[in-house]
mmCIF file of the N, C-alpha and C atoms, coordinates in Angstrom:
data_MODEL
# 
_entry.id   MODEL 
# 
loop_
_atom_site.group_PDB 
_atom_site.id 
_atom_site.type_symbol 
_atom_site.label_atom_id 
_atom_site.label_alt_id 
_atom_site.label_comp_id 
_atom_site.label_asym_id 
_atom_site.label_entity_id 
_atom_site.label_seq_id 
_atom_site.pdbx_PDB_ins_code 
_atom_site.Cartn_x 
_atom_site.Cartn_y 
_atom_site.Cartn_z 
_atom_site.occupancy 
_atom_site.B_iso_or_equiv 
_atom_site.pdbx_formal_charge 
_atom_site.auth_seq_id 
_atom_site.auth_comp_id 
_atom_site.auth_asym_id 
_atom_site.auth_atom_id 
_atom_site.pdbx_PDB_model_num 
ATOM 1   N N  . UNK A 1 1  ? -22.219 -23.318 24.512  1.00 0.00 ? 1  UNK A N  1 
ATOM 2   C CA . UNK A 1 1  ? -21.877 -22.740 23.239  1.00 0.00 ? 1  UNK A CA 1 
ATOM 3   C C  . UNK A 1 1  ? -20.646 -21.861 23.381  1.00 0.00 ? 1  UNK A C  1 
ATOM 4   N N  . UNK A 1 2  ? -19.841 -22.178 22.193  1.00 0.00 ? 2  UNK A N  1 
ATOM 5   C CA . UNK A 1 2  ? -18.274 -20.674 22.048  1.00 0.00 ? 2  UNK A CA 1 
ATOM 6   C C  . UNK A 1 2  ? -18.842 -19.609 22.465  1.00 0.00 ? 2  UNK A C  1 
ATOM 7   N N  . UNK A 1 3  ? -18.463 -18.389 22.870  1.00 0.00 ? 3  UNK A N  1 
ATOM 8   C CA . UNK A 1 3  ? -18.428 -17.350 23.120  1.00 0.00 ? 3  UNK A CA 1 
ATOM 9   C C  . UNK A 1 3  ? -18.621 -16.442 21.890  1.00 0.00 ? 3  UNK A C  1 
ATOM 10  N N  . UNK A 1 4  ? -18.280 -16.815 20.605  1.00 0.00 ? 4  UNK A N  1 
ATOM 11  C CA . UNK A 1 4  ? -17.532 -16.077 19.736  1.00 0.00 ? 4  UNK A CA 1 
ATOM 12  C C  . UNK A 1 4  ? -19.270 -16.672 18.682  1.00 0.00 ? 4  UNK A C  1 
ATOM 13  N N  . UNK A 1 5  ? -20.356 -17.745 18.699  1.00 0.00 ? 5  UNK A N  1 
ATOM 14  C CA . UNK A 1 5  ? -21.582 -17.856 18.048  1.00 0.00 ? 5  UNK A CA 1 
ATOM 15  C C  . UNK A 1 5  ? -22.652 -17.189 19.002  1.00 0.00 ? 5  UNK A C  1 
ATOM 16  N N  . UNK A 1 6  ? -22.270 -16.547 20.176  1.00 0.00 ? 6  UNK A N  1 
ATOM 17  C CA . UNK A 1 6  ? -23.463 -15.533 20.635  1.00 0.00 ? 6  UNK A CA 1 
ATOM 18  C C  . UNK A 1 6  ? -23.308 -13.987 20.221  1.00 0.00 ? 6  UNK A C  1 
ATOM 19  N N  . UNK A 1 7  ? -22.188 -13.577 19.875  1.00 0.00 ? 7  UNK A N  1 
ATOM 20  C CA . UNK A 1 7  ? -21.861 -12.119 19.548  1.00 0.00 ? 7  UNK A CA 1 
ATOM 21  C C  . UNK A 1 7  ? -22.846 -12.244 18.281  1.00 0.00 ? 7  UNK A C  1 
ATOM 22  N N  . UNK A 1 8  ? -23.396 -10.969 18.133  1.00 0.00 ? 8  UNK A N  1 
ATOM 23  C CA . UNK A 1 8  ? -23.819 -10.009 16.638  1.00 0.00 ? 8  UNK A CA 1 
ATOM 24  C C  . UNK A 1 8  ? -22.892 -10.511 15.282  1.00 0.00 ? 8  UNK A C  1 
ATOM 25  N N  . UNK A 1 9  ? -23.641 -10.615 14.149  1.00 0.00 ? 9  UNK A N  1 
ATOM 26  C CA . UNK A 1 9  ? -22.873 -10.449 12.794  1.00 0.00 ? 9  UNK A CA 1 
ATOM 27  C C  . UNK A 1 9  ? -21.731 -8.837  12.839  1.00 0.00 ? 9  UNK A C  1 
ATOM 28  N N  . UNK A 1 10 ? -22.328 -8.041  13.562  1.00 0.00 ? 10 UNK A N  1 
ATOM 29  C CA . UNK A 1 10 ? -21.465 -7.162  13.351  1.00 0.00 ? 10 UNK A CA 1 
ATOM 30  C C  . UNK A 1 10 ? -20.339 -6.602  14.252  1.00 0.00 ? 10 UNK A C  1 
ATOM 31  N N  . UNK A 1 11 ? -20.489 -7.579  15.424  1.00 0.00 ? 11 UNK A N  1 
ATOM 32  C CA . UNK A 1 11 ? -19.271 -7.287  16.229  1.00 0.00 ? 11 UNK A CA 1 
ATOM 33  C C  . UNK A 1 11 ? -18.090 -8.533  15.873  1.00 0.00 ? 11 UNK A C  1 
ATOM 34  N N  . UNK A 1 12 ? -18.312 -9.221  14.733  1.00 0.00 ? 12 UNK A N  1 
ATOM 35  C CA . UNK A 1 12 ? -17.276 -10.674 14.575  1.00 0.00 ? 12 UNK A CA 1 
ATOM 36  C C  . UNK A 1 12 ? -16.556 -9.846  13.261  1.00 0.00 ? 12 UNK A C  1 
ATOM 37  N N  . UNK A 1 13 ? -16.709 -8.409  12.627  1.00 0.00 ? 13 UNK A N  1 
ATOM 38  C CA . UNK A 1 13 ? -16.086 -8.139  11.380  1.00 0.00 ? 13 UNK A CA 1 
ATOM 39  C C  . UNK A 1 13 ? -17.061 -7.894  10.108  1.00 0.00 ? 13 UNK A C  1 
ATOM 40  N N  . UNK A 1 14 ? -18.274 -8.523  10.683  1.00 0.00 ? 14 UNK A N  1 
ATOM 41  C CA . UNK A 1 14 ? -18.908 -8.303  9.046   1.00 0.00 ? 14 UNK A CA 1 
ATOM 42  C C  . UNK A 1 14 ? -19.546 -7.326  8.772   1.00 0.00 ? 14 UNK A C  1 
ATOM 43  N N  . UNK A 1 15 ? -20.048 -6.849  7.913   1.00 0.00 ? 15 UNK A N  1 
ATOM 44  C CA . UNK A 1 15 ? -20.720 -5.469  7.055   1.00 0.00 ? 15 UNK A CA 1 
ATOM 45  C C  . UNK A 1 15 ? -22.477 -5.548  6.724   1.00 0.00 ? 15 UNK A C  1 
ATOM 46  N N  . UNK A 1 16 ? -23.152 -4.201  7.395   1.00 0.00 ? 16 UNK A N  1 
ATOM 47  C CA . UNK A 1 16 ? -24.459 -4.235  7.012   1.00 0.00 ? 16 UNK A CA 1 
ATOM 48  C C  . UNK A 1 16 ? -24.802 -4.857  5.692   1.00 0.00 ? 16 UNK A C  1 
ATOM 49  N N  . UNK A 1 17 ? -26.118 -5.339  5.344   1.00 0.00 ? 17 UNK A N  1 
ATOM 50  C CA . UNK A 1 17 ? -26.288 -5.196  3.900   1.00 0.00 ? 17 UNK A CA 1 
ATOM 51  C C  . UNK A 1 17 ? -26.190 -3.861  3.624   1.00 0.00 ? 17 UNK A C  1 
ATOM 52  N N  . UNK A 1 18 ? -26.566 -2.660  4.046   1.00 0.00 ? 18 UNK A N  1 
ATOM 53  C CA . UNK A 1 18 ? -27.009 -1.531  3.423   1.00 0.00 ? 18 UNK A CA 1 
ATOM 54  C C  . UNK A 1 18 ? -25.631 -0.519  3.433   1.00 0.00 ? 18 UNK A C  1 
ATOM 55  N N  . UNK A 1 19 ? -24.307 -1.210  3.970   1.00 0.00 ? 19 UNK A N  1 
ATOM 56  C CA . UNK A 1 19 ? -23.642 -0.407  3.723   1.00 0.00 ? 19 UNK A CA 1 
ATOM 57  C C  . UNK A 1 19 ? -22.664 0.227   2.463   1.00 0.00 ? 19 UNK A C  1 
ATOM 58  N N  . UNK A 1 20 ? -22.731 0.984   1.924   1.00 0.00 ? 20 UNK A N  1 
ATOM 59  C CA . UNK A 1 20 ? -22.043 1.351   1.293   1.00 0.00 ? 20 UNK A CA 1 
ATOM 60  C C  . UNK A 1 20 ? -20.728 1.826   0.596   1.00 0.00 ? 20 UNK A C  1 
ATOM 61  N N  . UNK A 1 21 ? -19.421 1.216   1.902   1.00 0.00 ? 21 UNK A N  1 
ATOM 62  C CA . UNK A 1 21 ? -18.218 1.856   1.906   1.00 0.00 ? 21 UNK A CA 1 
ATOM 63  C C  . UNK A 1 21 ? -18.434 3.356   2.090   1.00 0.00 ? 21 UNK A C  1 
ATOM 64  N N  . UNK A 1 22 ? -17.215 3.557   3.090   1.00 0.00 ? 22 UNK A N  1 
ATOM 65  C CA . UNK A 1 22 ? -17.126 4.576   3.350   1.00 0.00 ? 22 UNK A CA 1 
ATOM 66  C C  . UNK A 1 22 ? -15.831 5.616   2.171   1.00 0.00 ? 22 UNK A C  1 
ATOM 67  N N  . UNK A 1 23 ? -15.732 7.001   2.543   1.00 0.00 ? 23 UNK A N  1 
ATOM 68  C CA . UNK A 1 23 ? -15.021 7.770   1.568   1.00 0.00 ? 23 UNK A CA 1 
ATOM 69  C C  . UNK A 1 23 ? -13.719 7.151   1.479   1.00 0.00 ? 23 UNK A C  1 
ATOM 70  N N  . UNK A 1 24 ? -13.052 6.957   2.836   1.00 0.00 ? 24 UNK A N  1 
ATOM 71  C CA . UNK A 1 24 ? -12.173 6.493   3.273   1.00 0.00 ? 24 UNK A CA 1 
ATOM 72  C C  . UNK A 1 24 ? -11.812 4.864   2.610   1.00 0.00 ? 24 UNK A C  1 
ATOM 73  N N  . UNK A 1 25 ? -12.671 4.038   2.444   1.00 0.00 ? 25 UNK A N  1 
ATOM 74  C CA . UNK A 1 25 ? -11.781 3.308   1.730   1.00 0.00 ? 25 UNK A CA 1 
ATOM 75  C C  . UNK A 1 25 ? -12.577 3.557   -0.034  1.00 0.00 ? 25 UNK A C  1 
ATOM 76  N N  . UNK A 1 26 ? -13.549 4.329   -0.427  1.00 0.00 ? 26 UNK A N  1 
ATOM 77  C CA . UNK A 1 26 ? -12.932 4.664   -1.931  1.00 0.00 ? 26 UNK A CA 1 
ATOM 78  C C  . UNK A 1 26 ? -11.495 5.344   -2.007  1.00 0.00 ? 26 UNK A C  1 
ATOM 79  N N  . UNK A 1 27 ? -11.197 6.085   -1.186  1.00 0.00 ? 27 UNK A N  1 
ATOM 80  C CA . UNK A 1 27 ? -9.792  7.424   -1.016  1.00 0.00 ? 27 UNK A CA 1 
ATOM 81  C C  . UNK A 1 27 ? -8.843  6.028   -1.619  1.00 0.00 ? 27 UNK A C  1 
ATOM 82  N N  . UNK A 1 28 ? -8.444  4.965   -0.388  1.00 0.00 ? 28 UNK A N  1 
ATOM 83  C CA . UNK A 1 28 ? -7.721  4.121   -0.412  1.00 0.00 ? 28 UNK A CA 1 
ATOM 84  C C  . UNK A 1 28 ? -7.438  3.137   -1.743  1.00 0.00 ? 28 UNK A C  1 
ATOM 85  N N  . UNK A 1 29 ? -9.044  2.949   -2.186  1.00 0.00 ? 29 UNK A N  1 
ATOM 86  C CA . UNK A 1 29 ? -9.210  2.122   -4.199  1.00 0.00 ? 29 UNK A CA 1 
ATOM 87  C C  . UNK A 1 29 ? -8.287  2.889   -4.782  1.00 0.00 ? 29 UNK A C  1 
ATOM 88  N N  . UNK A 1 30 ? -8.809  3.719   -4.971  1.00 0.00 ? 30 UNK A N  1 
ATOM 89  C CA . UNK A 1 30 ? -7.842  5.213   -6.066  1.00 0.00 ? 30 UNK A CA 1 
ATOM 90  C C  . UNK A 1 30 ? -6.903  5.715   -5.870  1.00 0.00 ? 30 UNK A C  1 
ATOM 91  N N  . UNK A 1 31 ? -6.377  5.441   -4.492  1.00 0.00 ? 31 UNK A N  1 
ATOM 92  C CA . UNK A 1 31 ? -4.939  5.875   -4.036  1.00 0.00 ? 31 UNK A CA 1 
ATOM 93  C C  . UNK A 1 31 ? -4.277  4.566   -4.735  1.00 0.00 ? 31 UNK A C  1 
ATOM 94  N N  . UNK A 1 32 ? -4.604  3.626   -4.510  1.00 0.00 ? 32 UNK A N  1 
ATOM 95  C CA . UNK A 1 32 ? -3.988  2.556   -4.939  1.00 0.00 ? 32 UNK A CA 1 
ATOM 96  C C  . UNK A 1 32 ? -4.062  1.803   -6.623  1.00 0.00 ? 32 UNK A C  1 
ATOM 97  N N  . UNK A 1 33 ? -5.006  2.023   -7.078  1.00 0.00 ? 33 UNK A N  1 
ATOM 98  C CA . UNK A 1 33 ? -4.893  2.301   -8.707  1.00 0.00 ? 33 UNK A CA 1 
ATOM 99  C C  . UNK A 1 33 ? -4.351  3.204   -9.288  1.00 0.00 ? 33 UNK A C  1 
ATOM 100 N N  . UNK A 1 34 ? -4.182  4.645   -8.704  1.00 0.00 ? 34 UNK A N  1 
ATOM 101 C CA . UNK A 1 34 ? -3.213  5.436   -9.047  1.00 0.00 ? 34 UNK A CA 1 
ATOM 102 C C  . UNK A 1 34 ? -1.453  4.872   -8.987  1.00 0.00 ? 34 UNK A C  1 
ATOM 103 N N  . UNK A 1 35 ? -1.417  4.693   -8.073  1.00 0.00 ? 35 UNK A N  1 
ATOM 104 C CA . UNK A 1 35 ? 0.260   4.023   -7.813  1.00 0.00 ? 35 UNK A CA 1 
ATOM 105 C C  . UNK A 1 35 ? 0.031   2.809   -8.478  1.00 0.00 ? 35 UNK A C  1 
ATOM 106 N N  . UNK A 1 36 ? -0.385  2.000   -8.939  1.00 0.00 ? 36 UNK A N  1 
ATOM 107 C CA . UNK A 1 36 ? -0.445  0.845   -9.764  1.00 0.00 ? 36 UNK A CA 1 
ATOM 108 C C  . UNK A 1 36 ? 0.017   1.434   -11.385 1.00 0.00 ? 36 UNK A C  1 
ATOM 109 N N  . UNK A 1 37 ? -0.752  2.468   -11.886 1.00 0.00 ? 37 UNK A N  1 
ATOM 110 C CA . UNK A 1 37 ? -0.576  3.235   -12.845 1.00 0.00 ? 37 UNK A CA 1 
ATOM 111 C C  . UNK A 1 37 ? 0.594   3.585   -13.165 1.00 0.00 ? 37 UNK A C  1 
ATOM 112 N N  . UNK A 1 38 ? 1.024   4.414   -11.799 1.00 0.00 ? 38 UNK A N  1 
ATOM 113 C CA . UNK A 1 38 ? 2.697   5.405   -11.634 1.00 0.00 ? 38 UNK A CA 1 
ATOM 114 C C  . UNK A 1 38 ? 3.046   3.855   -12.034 1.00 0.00 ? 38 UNK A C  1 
ATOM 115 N N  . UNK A 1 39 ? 3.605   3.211   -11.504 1.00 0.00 ? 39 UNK A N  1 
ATOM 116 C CA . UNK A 1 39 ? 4.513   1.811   -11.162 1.00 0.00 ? 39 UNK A CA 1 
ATOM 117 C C  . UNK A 1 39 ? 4.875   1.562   -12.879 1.00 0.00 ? 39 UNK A C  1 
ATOM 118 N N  . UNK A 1 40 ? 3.144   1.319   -13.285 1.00 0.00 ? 40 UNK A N  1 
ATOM 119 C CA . UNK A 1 40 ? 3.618   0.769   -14.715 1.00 0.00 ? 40 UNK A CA 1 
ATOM 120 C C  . UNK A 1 40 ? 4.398   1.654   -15.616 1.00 0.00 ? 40 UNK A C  1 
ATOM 121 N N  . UNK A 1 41 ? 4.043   2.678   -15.799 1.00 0.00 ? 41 UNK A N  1 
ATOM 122 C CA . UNK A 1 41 ? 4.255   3.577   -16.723 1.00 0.00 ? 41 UNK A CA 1 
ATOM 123 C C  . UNK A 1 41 ? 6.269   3.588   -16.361 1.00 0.00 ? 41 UNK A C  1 
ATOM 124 N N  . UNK A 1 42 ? 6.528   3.617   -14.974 1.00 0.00 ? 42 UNK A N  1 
ATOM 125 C CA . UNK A 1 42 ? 7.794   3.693   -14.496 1.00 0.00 ? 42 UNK A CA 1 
ATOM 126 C C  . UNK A 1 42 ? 8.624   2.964   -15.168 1.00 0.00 ? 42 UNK A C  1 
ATOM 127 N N  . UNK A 1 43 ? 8.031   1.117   -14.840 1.00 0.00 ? 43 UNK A N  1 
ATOM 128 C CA . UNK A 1 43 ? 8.548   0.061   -15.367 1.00 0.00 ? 43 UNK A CA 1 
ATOM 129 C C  . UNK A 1 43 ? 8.811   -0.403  -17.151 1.00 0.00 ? 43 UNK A C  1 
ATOM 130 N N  . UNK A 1 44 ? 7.672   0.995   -17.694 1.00 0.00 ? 44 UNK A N  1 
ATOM 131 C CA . UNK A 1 44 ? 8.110   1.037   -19.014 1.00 0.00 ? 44 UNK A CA 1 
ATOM 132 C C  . UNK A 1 44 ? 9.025   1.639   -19.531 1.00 0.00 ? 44 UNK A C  1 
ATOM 133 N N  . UNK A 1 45 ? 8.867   2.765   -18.954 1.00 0.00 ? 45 UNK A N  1 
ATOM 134 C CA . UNK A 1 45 ? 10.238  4.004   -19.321 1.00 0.00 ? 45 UNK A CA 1 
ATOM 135 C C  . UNK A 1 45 ? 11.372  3.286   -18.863 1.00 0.00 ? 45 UNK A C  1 
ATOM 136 N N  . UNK A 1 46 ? 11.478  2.627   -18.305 1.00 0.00 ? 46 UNK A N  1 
ATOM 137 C CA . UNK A 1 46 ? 12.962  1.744   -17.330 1.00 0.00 ? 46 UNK A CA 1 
ATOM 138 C C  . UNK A 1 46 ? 13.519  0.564   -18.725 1.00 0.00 ? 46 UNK A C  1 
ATOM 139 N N  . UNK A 1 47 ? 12.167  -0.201  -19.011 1.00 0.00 ? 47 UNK A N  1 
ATOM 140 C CA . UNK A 1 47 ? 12.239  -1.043  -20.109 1.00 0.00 ? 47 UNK A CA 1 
ATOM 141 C C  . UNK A 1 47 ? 12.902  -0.301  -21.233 1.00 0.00 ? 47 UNK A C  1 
ATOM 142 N N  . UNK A 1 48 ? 11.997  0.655   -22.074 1.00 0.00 ? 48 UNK A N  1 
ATOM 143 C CA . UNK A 1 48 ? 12.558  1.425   -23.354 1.00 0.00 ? 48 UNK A CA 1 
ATOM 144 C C  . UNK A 1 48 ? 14.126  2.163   -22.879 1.00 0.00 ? 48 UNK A C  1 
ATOM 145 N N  . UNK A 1 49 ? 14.653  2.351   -21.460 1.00 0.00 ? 49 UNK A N  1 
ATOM 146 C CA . UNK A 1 49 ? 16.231  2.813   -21.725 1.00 0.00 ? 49 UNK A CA 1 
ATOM 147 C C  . UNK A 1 49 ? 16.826  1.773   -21.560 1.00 0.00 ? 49 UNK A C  1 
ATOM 148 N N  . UNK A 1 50 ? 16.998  0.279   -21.058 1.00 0.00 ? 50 UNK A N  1 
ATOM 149 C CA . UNK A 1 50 ? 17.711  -0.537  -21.471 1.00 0.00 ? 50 UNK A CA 1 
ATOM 150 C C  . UNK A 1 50 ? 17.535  -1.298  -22.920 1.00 0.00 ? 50 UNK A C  1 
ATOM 151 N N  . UNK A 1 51 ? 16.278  -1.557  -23.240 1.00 0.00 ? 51 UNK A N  1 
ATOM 152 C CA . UNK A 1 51 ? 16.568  -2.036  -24.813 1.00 0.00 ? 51 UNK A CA 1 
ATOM 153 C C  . UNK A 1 51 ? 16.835  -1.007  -26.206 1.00 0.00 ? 51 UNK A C  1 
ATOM 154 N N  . UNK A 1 52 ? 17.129  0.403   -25.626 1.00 0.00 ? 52 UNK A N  1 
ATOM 155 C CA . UNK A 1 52 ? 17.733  0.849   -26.334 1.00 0.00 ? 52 UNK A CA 1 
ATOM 156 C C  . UNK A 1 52 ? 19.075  1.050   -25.776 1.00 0.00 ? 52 UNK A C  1 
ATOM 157 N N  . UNK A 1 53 ? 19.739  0.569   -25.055 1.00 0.00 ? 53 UNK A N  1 
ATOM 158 C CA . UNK A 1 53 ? 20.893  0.661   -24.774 1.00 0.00 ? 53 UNK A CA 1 
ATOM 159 C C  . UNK A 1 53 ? 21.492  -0.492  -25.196 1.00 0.00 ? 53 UNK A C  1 
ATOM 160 N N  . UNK A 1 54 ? 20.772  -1.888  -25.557 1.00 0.00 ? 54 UNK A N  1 
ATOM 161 C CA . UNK A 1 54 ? 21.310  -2.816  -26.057 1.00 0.00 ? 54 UNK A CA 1 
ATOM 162 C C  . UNK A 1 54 ? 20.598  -3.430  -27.366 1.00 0.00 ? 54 UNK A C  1 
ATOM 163 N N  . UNK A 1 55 ? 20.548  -2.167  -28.404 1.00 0.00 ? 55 UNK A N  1 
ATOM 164 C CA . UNK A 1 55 ? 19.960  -2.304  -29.707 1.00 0.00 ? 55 UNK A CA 1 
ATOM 165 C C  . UNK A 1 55 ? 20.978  -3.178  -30.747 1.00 0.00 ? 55 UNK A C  1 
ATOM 166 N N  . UNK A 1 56 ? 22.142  -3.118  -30.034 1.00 0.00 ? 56 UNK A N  1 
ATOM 167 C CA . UNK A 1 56 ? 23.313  -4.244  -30.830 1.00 0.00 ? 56 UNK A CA 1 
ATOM 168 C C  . UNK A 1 56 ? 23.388  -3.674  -32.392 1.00 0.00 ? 56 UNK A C  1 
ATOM 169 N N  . UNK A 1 57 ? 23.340  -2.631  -32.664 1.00 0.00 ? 57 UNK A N  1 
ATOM 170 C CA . UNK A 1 57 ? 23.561  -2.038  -34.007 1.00 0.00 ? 57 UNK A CA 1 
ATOM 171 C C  . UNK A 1 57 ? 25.018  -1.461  -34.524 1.00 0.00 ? 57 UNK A C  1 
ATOM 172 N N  . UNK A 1 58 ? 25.350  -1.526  -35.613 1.00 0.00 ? 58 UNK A N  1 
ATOM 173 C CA . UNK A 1 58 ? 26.608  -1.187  -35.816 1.00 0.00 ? 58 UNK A CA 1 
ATOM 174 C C  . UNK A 1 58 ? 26.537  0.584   -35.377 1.00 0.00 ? 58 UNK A C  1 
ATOM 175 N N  . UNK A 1 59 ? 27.976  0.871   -34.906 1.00 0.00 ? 59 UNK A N  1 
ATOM 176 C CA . UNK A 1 59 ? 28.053  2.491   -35.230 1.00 0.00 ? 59 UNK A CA 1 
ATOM 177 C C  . UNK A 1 59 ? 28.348  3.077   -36.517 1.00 0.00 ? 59 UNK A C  1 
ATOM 178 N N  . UNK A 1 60 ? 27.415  3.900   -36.755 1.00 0.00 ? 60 UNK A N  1 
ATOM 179 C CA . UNK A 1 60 ? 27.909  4.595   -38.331 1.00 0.00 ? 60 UNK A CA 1 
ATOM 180 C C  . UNK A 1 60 ? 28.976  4.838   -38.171 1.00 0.00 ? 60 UNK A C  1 
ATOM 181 N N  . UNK A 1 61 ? 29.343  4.476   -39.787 1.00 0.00 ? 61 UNK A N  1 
ATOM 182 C CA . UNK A 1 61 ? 30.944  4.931   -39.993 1.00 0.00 ? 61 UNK A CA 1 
ATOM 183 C C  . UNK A 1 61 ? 31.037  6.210   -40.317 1.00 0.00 ? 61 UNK A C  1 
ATOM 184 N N  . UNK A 1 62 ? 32.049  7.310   -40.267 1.00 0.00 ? 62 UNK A N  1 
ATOM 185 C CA . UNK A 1 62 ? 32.513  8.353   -41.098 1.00 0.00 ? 62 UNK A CA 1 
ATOM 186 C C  . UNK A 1 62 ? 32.277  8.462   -42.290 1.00 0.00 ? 62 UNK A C  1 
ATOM 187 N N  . UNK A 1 63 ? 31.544  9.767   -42.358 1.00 0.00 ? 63 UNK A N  1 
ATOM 188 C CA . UNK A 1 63 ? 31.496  9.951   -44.364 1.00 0.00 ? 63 UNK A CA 1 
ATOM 189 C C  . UNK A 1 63 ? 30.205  9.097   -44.576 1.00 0.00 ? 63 UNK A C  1 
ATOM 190 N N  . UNK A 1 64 ? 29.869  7.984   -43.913 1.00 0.00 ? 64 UNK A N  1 
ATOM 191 C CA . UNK A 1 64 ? 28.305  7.467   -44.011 1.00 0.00 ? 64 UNK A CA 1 
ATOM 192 C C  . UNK A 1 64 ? 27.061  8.804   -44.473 1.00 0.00 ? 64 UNK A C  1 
ATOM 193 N N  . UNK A 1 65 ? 26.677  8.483   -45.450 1.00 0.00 ? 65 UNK A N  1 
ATOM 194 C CA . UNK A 1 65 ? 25.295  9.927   -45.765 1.00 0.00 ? 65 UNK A CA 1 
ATOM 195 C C  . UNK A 1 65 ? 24.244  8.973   -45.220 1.00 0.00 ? 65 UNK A C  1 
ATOM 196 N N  . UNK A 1 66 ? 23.973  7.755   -44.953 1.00 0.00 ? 66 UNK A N  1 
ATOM 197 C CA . UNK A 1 66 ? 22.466  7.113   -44.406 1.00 0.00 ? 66 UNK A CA 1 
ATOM 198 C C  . UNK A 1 66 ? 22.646  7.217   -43.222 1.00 0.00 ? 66 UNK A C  1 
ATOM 199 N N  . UNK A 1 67 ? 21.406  7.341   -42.201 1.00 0.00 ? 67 UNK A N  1 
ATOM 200 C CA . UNK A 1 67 ? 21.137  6.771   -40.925 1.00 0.00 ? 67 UNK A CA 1 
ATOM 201 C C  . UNK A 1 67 ? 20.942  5.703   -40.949 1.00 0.00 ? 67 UNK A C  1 
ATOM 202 N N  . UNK A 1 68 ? 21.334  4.800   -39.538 1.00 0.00 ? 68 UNK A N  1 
ATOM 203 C CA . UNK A 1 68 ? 21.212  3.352   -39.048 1.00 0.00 ? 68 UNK A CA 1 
ATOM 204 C C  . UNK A 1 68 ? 19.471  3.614   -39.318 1.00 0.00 ? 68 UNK A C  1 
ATOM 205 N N  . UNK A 1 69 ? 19.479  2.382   -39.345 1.00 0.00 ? 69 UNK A N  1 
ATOM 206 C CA . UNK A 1 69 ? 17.872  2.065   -39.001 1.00 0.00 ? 69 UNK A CA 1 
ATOM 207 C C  . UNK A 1 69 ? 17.914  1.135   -37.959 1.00 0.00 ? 69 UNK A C  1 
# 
C-alpha cells in the first residue's frame, strides 16, 4: 500500500468534525470582506469622477439666468 492511505485523516490536511474554525481564520473572513467593501466603494467614487468629467454638456453661456441640467 502508498504510504500516503496509512497516515490519519488528520495528518493528510483534513478537519475534525467537531471543529469549529479557529479566531484566526474568522480574523482573516472579515479582514477580507472588509477590503472587498473598501475596494467597491473606491471603484465607485473613481466611476462617479470620470462620468462626470465626461457629462458632454454644453457650457453655460454668459448672461444665461438657468442652470444646465
Amino acid at each position: 500500500m502508498p504510504e500516503d492511505e496509512t497516515r490519519p485523516a488528520a495528518s493528510k490536511g483534513g478537519t475534525a468534525a467537531n471543529d469549529n474554525g479557529t479566531a484566526a481564520a474568522k480574523v482573516d473572513a472579515t479582514v477580507l470582506t472588509l477590503a472587498r467593501l473598501i475596494g467597491r466603494q473606491m471603484a465607485r467614487e473613481t466611476f462617479e469622477q470620470l462620468s462626470a468629467a465626461n457629462d458632454n454638456r454644453p457650457a453655460p453661456q454668459a448672461g444665461d439666468d438657468q442652470e444646465p441640467r
